[in-house]
C-alpha positions in Angstrom: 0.0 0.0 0.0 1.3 4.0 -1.0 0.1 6.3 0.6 0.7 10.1 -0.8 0.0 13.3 1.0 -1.8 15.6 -1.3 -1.1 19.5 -1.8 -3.9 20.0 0.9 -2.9 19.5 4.1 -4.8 16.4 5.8 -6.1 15.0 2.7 -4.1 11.6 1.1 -4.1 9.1 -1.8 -4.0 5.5 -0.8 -3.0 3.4 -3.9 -3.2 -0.8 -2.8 -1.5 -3.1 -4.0 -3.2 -5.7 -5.9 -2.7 -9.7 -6.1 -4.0 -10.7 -9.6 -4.9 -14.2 -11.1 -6.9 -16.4 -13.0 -9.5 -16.1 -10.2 -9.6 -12.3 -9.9 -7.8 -10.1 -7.5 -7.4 -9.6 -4.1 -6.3 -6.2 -2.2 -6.5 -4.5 1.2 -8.2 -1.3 0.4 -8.1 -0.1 3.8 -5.2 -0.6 6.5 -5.7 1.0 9.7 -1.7 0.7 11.5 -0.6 2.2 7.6 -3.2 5.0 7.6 -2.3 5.7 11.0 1.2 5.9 10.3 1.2 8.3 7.0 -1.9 10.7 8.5 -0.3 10.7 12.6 -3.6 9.4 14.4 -6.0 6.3 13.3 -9.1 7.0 12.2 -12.0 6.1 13.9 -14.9 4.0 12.6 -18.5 5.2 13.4 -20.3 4.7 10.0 -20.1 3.6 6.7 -21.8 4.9 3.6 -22.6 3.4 -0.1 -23.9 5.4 -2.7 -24.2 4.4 -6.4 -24.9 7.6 -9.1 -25.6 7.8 -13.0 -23.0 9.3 -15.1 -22.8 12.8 -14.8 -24.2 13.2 -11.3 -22.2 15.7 -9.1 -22.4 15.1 -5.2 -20.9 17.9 -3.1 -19.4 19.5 -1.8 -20.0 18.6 1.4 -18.3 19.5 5.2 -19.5 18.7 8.5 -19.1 21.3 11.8 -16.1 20.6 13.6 -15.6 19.7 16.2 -15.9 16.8 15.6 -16.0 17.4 11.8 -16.1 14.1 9.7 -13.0 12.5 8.6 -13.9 10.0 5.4 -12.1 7.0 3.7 -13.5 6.1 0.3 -12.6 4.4 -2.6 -14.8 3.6 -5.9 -15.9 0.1 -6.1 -17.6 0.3 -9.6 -17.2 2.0 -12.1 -15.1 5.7 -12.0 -15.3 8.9 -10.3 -13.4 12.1 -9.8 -13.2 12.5 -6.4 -12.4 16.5 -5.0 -10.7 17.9 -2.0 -11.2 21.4 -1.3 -9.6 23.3 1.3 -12.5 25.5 3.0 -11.3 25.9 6.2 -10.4 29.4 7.0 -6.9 30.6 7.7 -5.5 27.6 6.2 -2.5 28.4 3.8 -4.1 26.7 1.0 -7.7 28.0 1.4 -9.9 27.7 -1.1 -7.7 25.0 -3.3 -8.7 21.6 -4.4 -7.3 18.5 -5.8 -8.7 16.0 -7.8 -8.4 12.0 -8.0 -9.6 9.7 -10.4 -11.1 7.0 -8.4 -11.9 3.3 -10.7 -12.7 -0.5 -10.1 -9.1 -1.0 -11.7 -6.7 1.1 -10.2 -8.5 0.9 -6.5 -7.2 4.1 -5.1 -8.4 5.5 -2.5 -8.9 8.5 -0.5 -8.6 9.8 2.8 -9.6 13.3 4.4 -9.4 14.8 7.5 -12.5 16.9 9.2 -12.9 20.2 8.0 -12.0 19.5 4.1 -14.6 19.5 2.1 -15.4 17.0 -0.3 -17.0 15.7 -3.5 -17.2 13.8 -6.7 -18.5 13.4 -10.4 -19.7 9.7 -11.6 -17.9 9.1 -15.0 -19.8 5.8 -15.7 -23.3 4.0 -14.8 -23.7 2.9 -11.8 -20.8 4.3 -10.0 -20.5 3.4 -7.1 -18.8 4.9 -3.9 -17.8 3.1 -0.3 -16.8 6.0 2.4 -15.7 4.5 5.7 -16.6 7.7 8.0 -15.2 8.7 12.0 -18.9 10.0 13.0 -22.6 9.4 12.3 -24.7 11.9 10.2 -25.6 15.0 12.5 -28.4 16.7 11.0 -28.3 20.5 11.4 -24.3 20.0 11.6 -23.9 19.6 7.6 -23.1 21.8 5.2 -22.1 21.9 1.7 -20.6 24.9 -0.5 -21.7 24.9 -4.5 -19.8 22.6 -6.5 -20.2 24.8 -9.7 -19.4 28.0 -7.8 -17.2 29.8 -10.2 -14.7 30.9 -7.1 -13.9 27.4 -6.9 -13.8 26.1 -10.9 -13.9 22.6 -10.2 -13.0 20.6 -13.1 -15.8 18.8 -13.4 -15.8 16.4 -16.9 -19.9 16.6 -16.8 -21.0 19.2 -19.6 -24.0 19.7 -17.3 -23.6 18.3 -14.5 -26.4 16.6 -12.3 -27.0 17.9 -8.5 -29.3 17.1 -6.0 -31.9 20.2 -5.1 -29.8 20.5 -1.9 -26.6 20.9 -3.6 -27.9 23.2 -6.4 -29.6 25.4 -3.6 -26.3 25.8 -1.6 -23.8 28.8 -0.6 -20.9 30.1 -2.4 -17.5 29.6 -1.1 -17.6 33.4 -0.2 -21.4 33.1 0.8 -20.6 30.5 3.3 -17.6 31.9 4.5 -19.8 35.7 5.1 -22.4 33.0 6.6 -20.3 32.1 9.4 -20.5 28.1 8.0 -17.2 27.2 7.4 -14.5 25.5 9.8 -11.2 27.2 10.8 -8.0 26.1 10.1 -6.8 26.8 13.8 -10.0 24.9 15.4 -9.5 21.9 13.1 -5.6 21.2 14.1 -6.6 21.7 17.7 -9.3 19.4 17.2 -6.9 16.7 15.5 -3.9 17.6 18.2 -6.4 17.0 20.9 -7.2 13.3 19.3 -3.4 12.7 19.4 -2.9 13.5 22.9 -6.1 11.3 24.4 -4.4 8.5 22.5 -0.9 8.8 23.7 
């Protein structure tokens, strides 16, 4: 298993290594002591998600109030997706930056982000379909998402129009959230992550 730091702090790529065959293939798409390792704290399992999306269909971007946030682990288990980080946590040096990983049922990469990122992604096929291994349940009231065709941001999203739920086509700007008072801070999110370091030391 790699495991890469992106240009964002607190987000990571996870490529596996795969075992191939005449019966198929066998990886470990998720390895808590190596996660652990590259990010400096494990990541703690409260929920798991599933979603599956037509071609085209834009989810995001989403962000949960931290504390305690919502650090995700997700990897595309059919199909393809491009999968977006985007730094929205104020004061950070690289607010308002994304990157962007192509996510497939060959390559089997994966991501990992920490609470306070905000994330999303675009289905490239049918039926894609998305696994997110999650550190706390779904807190309504305490999730949030920013536009994912805000022009601020310029997402490069493949879709030529792409398809959002109501919620997501009815939410904030970057700016708009920001002026809102909805968006983590930098300084609140590595206190929040320090402090989980220090409980388990």
């Amino acid at each position: 298993m790699k495991i890469r730091s992106l240009s964002i702090e607190g987000a990571y790529e996870v490529t596996p290594q795969q075992h191939r065959d005449g019966r198929g293939t066998f990886l470990e798409w998720y390895r808590f002591d190596a996660l652990a390792a590259a990010v400096g704290r494990p990541l703690d399992l409260a929920q798991a998600n599933l979603s599956t999306s037509a071609r085209g269909v834009v989810r995001g971007i989403h962000f949960a109030d931290v504390p305690p946030g919502q650090a995700k682990y997700l990897t595309c288990v059919a199909g393809a997706v491009l999968d977006v980080v985007v730094d929205i946590r104020v004061g950070s040096p690289t607010y308002g930056a994304w990157e962007a990983v192509p996510l497939d049922d060959q390559d089997r990469r994966a991501v990992y982000l920490a609470e306070g990122l905000g994330h999303g992604f675009c289905a490239l096929t049918e039926n894609a379909t998305v696994a997110y291994l999650c550190s706390s349940t779904y807190r309504p009231g305490h999730e949030h998402g920013i536009h994912p065709l805000d022009p601020e941001l310029g997402l490069p999203w493949p879709a030529g129009v792409p398809e959002l739920s109501a919620k997501d086509g009815a939410a904030p700007t970057l700016a708009q959230a920001r002026a809102a008072g909805l968006l983590p801070h930098y300084d609140a999110c590595s206190a929040y992550a320090e402090q989980g370091v220090r409980q388990r030391s």
